[in-house]
N, C-alpha and C positions, 0 to 999 in steps of 0.2 A: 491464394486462399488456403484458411489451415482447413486441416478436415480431421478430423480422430476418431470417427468411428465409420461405418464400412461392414457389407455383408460381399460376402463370394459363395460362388459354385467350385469346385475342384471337382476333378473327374479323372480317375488312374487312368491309363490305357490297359485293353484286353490284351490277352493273352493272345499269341496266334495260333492258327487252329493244327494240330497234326495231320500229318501226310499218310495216305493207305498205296502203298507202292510193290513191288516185286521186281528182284535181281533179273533182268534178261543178260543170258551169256549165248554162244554161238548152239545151234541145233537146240536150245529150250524154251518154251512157251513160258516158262514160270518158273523163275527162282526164289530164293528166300524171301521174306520180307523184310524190306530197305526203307520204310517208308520215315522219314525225321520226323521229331519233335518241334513242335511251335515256340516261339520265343517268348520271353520273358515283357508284358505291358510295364510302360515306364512309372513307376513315383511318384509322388508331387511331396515335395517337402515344403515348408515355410521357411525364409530364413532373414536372419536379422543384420540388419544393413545401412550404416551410420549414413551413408550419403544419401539415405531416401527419410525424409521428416517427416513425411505428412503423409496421410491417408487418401490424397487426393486421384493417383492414378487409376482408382480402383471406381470412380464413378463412370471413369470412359471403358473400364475393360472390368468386370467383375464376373466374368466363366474363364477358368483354366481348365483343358483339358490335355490329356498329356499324350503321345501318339504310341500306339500298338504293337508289339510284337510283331512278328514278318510269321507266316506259315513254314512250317519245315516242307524240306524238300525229299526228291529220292537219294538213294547211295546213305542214306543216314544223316542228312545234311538237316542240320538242329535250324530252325530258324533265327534270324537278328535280334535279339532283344533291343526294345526301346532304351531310349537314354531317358534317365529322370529327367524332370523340372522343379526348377527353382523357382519361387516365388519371395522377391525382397520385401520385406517390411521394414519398418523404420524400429530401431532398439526402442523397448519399452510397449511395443504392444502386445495383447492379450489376447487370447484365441479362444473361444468358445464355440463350442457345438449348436449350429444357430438353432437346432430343433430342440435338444432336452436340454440347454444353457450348462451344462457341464464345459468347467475350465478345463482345457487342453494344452497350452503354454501360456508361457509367460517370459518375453525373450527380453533378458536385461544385458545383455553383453554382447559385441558386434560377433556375427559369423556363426553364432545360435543357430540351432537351426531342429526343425520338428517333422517327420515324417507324418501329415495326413490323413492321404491316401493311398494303398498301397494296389499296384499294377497285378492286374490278373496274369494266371501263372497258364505256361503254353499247355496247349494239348499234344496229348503222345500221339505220335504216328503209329502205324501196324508193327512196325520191328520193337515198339517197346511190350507187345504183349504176346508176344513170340514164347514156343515152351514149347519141348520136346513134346506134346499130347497134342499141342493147337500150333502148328507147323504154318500154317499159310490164313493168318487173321484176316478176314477182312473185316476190320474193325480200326476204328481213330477217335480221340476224342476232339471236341471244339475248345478254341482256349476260354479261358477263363474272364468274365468280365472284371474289369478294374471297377475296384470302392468309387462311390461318390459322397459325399459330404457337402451342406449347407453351412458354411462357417461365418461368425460374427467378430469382427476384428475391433478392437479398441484399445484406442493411445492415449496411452499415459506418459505427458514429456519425462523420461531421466534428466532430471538437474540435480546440480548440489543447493543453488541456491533456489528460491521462489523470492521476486520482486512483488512486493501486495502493495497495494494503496490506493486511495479513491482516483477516478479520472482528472488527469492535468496536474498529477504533484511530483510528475517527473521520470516518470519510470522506464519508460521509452528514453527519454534524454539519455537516462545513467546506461540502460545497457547498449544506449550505440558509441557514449562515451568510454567506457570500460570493457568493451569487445570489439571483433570485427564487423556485428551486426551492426545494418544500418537500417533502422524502421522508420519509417513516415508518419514524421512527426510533428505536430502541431498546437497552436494554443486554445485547445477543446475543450469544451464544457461536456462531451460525452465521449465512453472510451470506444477505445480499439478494439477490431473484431480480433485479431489474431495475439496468440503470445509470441514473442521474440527472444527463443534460445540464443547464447551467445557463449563462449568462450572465454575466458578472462584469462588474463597471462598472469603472474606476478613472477618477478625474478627472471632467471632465462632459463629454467626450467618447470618450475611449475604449475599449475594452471588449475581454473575450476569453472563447472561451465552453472548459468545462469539465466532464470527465462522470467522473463516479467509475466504477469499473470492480470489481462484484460476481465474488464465486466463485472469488476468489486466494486459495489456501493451496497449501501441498507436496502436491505430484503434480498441478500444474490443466492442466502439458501435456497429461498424459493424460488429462484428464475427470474429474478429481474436484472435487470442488465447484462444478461447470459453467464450471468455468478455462478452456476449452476452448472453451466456446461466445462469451465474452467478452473473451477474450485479442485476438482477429480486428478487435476495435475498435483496442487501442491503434496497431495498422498507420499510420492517418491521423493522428495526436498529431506536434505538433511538439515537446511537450518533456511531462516525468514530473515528479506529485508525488509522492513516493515518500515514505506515512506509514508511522509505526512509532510505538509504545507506549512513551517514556521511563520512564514511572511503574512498570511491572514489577508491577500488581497482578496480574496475571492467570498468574506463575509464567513470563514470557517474557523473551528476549534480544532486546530489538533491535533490535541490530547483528546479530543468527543471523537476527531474520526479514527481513532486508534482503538477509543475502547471500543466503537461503533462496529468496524473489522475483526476485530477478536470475537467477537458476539457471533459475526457471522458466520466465522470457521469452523467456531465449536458448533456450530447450531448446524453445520453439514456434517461435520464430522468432527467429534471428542478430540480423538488423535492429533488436529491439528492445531486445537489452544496448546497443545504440548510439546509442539515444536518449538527449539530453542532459535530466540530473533535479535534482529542486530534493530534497533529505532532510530531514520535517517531524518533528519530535519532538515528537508530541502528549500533554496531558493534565498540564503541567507544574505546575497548580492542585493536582494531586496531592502532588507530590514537594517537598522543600526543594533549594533554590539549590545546594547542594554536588553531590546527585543530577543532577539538570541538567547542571554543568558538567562532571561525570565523565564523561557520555553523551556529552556535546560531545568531551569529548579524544578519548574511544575512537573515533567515529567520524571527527577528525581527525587518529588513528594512521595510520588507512585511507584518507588522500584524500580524504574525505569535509567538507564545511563543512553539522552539523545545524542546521538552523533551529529554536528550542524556542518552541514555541507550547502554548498551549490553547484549543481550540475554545469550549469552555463558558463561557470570560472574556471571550474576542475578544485574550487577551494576545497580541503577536507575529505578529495574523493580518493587519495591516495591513503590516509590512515583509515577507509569504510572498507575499502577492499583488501589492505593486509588484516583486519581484525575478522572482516568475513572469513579470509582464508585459513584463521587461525582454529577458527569455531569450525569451518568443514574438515582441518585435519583431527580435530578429537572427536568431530561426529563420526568419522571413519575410522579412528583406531576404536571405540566405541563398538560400532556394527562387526569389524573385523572380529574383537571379542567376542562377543556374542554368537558370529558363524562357528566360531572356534568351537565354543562351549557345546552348541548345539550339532555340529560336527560327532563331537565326542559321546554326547550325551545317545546320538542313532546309533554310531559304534557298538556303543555298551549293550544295546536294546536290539540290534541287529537280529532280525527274524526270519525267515524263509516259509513263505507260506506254499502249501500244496492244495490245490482241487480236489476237493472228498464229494463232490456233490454229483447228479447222475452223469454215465457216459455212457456213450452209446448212441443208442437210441429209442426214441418208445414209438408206440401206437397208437391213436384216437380214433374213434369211433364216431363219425361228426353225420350221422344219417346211414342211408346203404353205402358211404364212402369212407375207407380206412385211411386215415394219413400217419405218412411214416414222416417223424424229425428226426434229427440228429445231423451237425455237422456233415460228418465221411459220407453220409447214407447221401444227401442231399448236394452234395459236390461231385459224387460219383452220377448222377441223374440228369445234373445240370451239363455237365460235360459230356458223355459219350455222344457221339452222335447216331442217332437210333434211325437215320436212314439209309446207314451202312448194312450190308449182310447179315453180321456177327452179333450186333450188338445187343439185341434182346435174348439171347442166350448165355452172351456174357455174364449181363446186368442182371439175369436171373441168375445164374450160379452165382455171383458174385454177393446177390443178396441170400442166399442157401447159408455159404459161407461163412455171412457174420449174423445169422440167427433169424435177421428179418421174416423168412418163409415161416421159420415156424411161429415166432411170436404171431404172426399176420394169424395163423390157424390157430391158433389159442385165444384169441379174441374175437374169434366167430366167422374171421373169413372163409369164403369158401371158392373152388372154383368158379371162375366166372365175377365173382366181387369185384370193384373198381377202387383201384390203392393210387392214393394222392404221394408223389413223392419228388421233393425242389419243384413244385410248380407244374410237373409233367403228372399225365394220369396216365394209367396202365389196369388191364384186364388181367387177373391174377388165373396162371394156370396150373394145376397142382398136378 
C-alpha cells in the first residue's frame, strides 16, 4: 500500500538530573562538594532515506520518543548522555508543524537530514555551584525536559519523469517494461490505487527514474478517481509522458483524452500545463499503419509530435525513452542554471540579522499574581530543585542579580505577594 501523508509525535529525552554529594576522606564527616552533572537527553532528527518509499510504517508506530540522559554521580562523575534518534523517511517528503502548519523541511536528496527536537540539557550537581563564599551547597538542579512536537509528514514522489493518462492506456505496462518495477497489471476499465516509481537505465551508465501517476480521468482536480490525491506528485516531474490510446478499442478519442488531461492539470495546478511533455500513442500492435499515421497528423494539426509505440512488442519503446532522457538532461542543466544564478544572486544579498527586540525579562500583573517571563528567568525555575536545602536562597539571589527583585517592587509587589515564575509559584520575601 502507497501511503503519502502521515502525522507523528517526536518527543527529545530529558536531561538527567544532577547529584548533591560531598568528598568523604579518612577522619572527615564532610568534604568538598563532588556531586556530577546530569547527562545530555537524546535528539530526534528526521532523515531522508532512499530504501524507505512510502509513508506507510508510520500508521503502525507514529510516537518517537528518544531515551534520557543517565543522573550524574559522586567524585564529579557527569552522567551518560543519550544517543540521538533517527527517524527514516523516504526522499522527497515534507515536514510541517502539525499545530501552526509552518514548513520545517523539505528533504530532496538521500542522507538529509533535520533536527526536530532537541534533548533536554542535564542538571548540575552541587560541585557545579561551588564558590569560595558557598563552600558546601546543598543545592542540584533537575535535568531539563526534552522538546515535543506534533509533526505532519507529506510525500511527494522525486521523479524525473510523471507517466499521466487515463486508465488502461498502458502506463503500468511501460513502466514494468522500461524499469525494474514490476506492478500488477491488468486489462482495467478502472485505475490503480498506487503510483509505480521505477528506474530506467539507458546506456551502461545512465539512468532516470520514472512513476506512473494513477487516478487521472475528467474531474481528478476535484477528487474523482483519487486525481487529487496524486496529481501533488507530478509538482517534482521535470518533463510528462503524456499516454493516450491510438487503437480506439475502447470507444475513445485520443487527442479529446489528451486535451481532456491537460485541462485537469492546469485546473490543480497552472505549473503543471507548463511542464514540458513527450505524447506516446500506445497499443499500435492493434491498429494498421494507415490508423497510426492519421493519429500522427491529427495530433501534429495541434503542435503536437505523437510518438507511436506499443508496450506489449516493445515497438518504438526504445526511441520514447532516449528522447525522454534527452528532455530530462536539458531539464536539469536548465534547474542547475537557475540554482546557480539564484546561488549567486543570496551571495550578493547576503545579510546577517541581529535580535533588537526585548531581553530579558518583564513582569505582569495578572490579579494579586505577578508573573515573571523571560527565557533564563524561566529555565532557572524549572530546573533547580527547590526541595533541596539551598535552593530558595539561591533562586532568590539569583533573581536580586538579574534585576527581577526589584522590577517585581516597582510594579507594586510587596512582601508576601505571590510571583508566578516557569510554572512554579513563590511567596515573595523582601
Amino acid at each position: 500500500m502507497f501511503i503519502d501523508e502521515a502525522t507523528i509525535t517526536v518527543r527529545a529525552g530529558d536531561g538527567g538530573d544532577g547529584k548533591i554529594s560531598f568528598k568523604r576522606g579518612f577522619g572527615q564527616r564532610h568534604g568538598g562538594p563532588d556531586g556530577g552533572n546530569g547527562g545530555e537527553g537524546g535528539d530526534i532528527y528526521l532523515q531522508a532515506d532512499r530504501s524507505v518509499n512510502t509513508l506507510m510504517k508510520f500508521d503502525n508506530k507514529n510516537t518517537f520518543v528518544a531515551d534520557s540522559g543517565q543522573g550524574g554521580g559522586s567524585q564529579n562523575r557527569t552522567g551518560k548522555s543519550a544517543d540521538d534518534m533517527r527517524v527514516n523517511v523516504p526522499v522527497g517528503t515534507m515536514v510541517f508543524d502539525g499545530e501552526t502548519g509552518e514548513k520545517l523541511a523539505d528533504f530532496t536528496d538521500e542522507g538529509e537530514s533535520y533536527l526536530v527536537v532537541r534533548g533536554g540539557s542535564g542538571g548540575h550537581g552541587n560541585a557545579a555551584f561551588a564558590s569560595p563564599s558557598y563552600t558546601a551547597p546543598q543545592l542540584r538542579e533537575v535535568g531539563e525536559r526534552g522538546e515535543e512536537r506534533y509533526l505532519r509528514l507529506e510525500l511527494k514522489l522525486l521523479a524525473d519523469v510523471g507517466i499521466v493518462g487515463f486508465p488502461n492506456v498502458g502506463k503500468s505496462s511501460l513502466i514494468a517494461r522500461i524499469s525494474s518495477q514490476k506492478p500488477k497489471i491488468g486489462n482495467y476499465h478502472f485505475t490503480t490505487m498506487d503510483p509505480h516509481p521505477g528506474v530506467v537505465e539507458v546506456g551502461d551508465w545512465d539512468s532516470f527514474i520514472a512513476v506512473d501517476i494513477p487516478g487521472l480521468i475528467e474531474g481528478a482536480h476535484e477528487g474523482r478517481g483519487l486525481g487529487d490525491k496524486f496529481l501533488k506528485h507530478l509538482g517534482r516531474t521535470k518533463t510528462l509522458i503524456h499516454m493516450v490510446d491510438i487503437s480506439g478499442i475502447e470507444g475513445r478519442d485520443p487527442l479529446e483524452d489528451w486535451k481532456t488531461l491537460r485541462r485537469e492539470m492546469t485546473k490543480y495546478d497552472s505549473s503543471l500545463g507548463k511542464l514540458p511533455e513527450i505524447v506516446a500513442g500506445n497499443k499500435t500492435d492493434l491498429v494498421d499503419e494507415e490508423t497510426v499515421e492519421k493519429q500522427v497528423t491529427r495530433f501534429s494539426d495541434e503542435g503536437l509530435k505523437l510518438y507511436p509505440v506499443s508496450v506489449a512488442t516493445g515497438e518504438g519503446v526504445d526511441e520514447l525513452v532516449n528522447v525522454t532522457y534527452e528532455r530530462v538532461q536539458q531539464s536539469r542543466e536548465v534547474a542547475e542554471g537557475e540554482q546557480a544564478k539564484q546561488g549567486s544572486a543570496e551571495e550578493d544579498n547576503y545579510r546577517i540579522y541581529r535580535f533588537t527586540g526585548e531581553r530579558g525579562f518583564r513582569v505582569i500583573q495578572e490579579g494579586d499574581t505577578f508573573v515573571v517571563e523571560g527565557k533564563e528567568v524561566e529555565k532557572l525555575a524549572e530546573k533547580l530543585d527547590f526541595s533541596t536545602v539551598d535552593a530558595l536562597d539561591y533562586f532568590h539571589r539569583k533573581l536580586e542579580d538579574k534585576g527581577v527583585i526589584k522590577k517585581l517592587k516597582s510594579n507594586g509587589a510587596t512582601d508576601g505577594s505571590i510571583i508566578k515564575i516557569g510554572g512554579q509559584e513563590f511567596e515573595l520575601v523582601t
